[in-house]
Kinemage of the C-alpha trace (Angstrom):
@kinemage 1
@onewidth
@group {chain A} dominant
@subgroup {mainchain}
@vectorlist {calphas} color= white
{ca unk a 1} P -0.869 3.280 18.954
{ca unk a 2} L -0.419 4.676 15.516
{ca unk a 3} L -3.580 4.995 13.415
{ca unk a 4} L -3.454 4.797 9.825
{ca unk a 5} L -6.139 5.957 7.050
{ca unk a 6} L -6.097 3.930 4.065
{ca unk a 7} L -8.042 5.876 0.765
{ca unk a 8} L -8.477 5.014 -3.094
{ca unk a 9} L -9.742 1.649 -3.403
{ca unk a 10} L -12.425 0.556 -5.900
{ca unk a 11} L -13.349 -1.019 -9.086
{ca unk a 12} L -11.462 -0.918 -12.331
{ca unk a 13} L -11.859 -3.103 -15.739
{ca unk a 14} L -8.345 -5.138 -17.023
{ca unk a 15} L -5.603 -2.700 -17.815
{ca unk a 16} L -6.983 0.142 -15.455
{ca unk a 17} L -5.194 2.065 -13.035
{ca unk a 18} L -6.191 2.664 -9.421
{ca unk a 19} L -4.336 5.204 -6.623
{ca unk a 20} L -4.188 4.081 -3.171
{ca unk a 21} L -3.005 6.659 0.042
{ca unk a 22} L -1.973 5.886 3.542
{ca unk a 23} L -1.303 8.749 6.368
{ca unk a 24} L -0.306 8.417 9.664
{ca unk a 25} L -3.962 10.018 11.261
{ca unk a 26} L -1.834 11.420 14.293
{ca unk a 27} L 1.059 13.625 15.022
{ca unk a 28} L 4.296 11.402 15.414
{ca unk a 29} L 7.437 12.019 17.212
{ca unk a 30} L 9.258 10.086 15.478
{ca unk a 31} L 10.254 8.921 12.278
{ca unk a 32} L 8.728 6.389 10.314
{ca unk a 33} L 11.066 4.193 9.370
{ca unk a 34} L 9.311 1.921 7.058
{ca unk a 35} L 5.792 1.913 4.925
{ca unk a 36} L 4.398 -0.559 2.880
{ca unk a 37} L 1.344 -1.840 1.055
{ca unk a 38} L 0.400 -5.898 1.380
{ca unk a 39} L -2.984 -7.338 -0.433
{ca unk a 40} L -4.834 -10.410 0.788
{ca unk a 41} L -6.893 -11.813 -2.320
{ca unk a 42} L -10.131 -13.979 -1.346
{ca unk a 43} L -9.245 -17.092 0.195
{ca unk a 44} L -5.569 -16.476 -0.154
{ca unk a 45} L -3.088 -15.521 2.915
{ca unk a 46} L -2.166 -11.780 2.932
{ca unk a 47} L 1.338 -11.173 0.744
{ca unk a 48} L 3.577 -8.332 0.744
{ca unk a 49} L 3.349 -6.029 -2.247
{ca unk a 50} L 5.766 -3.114 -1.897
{ca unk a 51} L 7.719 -0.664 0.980
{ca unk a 52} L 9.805 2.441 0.946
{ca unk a 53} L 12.232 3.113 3.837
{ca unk a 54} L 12.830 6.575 4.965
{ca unk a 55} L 15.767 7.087 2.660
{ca unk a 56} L 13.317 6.253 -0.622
{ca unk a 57} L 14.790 3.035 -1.251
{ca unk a 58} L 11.986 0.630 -2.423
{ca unk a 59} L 11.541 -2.891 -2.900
{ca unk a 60} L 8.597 -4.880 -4.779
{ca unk a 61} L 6.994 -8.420 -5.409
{ca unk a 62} L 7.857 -9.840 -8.598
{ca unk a 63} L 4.003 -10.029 -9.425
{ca unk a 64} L 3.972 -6.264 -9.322
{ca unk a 65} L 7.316 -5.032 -10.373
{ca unk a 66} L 7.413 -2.543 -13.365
{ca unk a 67} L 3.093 -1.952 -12.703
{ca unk a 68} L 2.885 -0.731 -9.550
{ca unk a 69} L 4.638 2.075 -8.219
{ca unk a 70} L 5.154 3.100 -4.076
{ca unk a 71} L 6.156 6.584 -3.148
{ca unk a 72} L 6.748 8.526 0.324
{ca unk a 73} L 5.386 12.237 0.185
{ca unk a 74} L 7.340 14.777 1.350
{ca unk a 75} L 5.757 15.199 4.504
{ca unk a 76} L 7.016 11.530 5.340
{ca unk a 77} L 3.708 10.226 6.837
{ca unk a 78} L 1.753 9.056 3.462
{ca unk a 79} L 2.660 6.805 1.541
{ca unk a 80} L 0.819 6.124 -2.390
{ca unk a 81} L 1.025 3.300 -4.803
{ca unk a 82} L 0.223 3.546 -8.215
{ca unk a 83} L -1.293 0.384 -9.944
{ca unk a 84} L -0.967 -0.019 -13.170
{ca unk a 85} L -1.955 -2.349 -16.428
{ca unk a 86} L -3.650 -4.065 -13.409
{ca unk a 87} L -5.366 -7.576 -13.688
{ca unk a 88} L -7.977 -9.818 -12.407
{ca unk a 89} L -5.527 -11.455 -10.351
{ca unk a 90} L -5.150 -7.893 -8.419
{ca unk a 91} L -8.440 -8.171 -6.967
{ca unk a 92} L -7.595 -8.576 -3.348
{ca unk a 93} L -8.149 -6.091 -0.052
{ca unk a 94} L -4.723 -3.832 0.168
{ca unk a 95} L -3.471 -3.008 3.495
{ca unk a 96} L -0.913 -0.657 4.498
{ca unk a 97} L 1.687 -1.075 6.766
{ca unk a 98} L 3.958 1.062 8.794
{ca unk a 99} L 6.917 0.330 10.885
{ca unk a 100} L 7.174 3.086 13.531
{ca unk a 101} L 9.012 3.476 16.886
{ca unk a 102} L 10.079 0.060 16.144
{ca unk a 103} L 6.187 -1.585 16.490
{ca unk a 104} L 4.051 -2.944 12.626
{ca unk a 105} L 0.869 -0.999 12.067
{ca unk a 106} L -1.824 -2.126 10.407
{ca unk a 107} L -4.587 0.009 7.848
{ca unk a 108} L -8.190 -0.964 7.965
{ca unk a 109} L -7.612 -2.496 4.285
{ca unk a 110} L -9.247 -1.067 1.233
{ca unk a 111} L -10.854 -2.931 -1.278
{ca unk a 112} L -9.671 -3.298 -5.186
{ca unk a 113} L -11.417 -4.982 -7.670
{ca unk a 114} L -10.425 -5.534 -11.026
{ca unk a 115} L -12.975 -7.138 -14.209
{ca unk a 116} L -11.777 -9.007 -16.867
């Protein structure tokens, strides 16, 4: 069981920016493979957003391509994405997910919320 700790929700007007961090809360022994952020907005299904594989490659939804931004720290067990010019349509809960030892982890979700 792999836990992960999701960080840097919260509440920004139109336009804002907001940070959000995953890590891998235990010592692995092997390497994660994949890492990604999905968002489930209220009443809506839960969508995928972004990932990074272990070689940086990265892929994103249209709806977020060229705003937000994923990235793999160098210690390879956090994972960030950067949200930018964001909209009201970004409100949702984001959830981070991680592909290790060939099993799908799931965060706890954090919460963004974005005002017109």
């Amino acid at each position: 069981q792999v836990q992960l700790i999701e960080s840097g929700g919260g509440s920004v007007q139109a336009g804002g920016s907001l940070n959000l961090s995953c890590e891998v809360a235990e010592r692995i022994f092997h390497p994660i493979s994949i890492m990604g952020w999905y968002r489930q907005p209220p009443g809506k299904e839960r969508d995928f957003i972004a990932n990074i594989i272990s070689a940086g490659y990265t892929n994103y939804a249209a709806s977020v391509k060229g705003r937000f931004t994923i990235s793999l720290l160098v210690n390879k067990r956090t994972t960030t994405l950067q949200m930018n010019s964001l909209k009201p349509d970004d409100t949702a809960v984001y959830y981070c997910n991680v592909r290790y030892n060939g099993e799908y982890y799931w965060g706890q979700g954090t919460q963004g919320t974005v005002s017109s």
